[in-house]
Each structure stands twice: as structure tokens, then as C-alpha cells.
SEDREN-29921 format. One record per atom (N, C-alpha, C, O, CB): y, x, z. Coordinates in steps of 0.2 Angstrom, whole numbers, plus 5000, padded with zeros to 4 digits. Glycine has a CB too. Layout:
<recs>
YXZ...
</recs>
This chain:
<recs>
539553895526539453945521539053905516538553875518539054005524539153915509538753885504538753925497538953985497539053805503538453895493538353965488537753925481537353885482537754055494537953955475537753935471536753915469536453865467538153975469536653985471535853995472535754045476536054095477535454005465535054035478534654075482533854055482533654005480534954085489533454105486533054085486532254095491532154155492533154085480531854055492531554065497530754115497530354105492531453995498530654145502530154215498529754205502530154165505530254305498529054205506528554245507528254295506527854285502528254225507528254355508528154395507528454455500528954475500527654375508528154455496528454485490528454425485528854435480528054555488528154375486528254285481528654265482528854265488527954225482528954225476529554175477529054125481528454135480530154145468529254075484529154005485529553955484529253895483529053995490530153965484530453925481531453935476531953965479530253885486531453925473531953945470532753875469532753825466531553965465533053905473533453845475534253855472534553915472533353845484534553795470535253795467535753795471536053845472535253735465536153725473536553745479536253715485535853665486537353715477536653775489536353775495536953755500537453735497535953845496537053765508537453735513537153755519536753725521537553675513537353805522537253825529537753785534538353795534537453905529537353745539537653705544537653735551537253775553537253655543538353715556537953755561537953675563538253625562538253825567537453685567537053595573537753585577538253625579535953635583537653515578538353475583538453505589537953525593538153375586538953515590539153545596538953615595538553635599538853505603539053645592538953715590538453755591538053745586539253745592538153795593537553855596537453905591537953915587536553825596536953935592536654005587536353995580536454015575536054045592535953945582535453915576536053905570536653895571534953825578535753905564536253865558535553855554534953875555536853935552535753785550535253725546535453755539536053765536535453635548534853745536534853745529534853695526534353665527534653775527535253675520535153625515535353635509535953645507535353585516534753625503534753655497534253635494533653615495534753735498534753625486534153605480533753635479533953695480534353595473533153625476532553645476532553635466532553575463532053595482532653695464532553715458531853685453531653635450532453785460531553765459530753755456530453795463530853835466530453805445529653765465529553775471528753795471528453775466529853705475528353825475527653835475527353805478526753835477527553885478527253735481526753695488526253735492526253735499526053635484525953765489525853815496525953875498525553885503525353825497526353925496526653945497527353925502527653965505526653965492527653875503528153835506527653825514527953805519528353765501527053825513526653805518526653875523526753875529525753775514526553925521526553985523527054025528527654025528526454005516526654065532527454105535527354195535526954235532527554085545527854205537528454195538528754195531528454225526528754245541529354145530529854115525530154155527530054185532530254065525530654165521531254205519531754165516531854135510531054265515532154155520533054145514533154195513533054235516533854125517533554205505533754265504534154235498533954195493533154325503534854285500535454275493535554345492535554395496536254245496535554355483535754395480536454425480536854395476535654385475536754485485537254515486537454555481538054585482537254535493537054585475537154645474537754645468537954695466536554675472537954605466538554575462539254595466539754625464538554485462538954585474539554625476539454695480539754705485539854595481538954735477538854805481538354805487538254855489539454835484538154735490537854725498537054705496536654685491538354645503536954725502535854725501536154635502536654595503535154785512535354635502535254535500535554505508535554545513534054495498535754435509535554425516534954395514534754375509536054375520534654415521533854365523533754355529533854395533533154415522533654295532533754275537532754215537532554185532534654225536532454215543532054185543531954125542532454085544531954195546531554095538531754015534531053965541530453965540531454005521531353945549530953895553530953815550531553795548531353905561530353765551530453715552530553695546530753635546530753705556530353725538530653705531530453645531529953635534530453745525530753615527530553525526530753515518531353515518531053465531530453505513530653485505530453405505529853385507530053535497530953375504530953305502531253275496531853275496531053275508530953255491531553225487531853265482532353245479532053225490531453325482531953405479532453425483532753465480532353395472532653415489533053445494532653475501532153445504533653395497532853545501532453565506532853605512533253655512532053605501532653575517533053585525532753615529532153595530533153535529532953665533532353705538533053725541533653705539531753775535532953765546533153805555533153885552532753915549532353785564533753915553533753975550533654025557534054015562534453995546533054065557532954115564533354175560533654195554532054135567533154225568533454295565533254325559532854315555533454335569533754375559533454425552533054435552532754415557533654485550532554475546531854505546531954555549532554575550531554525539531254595552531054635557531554615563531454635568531054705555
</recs>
């Protein structure tokens, strides 16, 4: 799964605002999927902060946002990689 932009929330704050992005699933398969994705324009501590939020803008197609928990975020370089947990709540 990959996608143009999206972008990373804490709470009701952006933290980071990201370009293209790439949803990985880990070798040999499992549950978890990895994230990787440009890093636009970003917060430093807010990125520090939990719970993260992934979240893509669906409403282009009629659908609520996906949001998926953003584990383990890592910004290096302007690319930013983390472990996607479950949905919110």
C-alpha cells in the first residue's frame, strides 16, 4: 500500500507532515506493517510524544481517515520509519 501524502498526529497536532509514503509487511509475513515515508515538515517533539497517529485523508473518496497507531517512529535523513499498531481506541 503506498500513497501520495499523509500524515502523523498526536493528539489533535500535526507532528509530522509526510509526502510519499509505503506500507511494508516484515519478511516472511505477520500482522505488523512498517512504515516509510518523506517527511515534509515535522515537529521534534512532538514526534517524541505518544500516542502517534498515521492518518490518510479518505474523504476524496467518501471514507472516514485511516488511522492506525504510529510504534517505534524513527526520522532520519528526512525519512521517517516506525511499526504500525492497531487502530485508535
Amino acid at each position: 500500500m503506498e500513497g501520495p501524502a499523509a500524515e502523523i498526529t498526536w493528539g489533535y497536532h500535526c507532528a509530522a507532515e509526510l509526502g510519499a509514503w509505503v506500507l511494508e509487511s516484515p519478511p516472511g509475513g505477520g500482522p505488523e506493517w512498517w512504515l516509510r515515508a518523506e517527511v515534509r515538515a515535522s515537529d521534534p517533539f512532538r514526534l517524541t510524544q505518544a500516542p502517534l497517529m498515521f492518518v490518510i485523508d479518505n474523504s476524496a473518496a467518501g471514507k472516514p481517515p485511516f488511522e492506525r497507531r504510529l510504534l517505534d517512529a524513527h526520522l532520519e535523513a528526512g525519512v521517517l520509519t516506525g511499526r504500525l499498531g492497531p487502530r485508535k481506541g
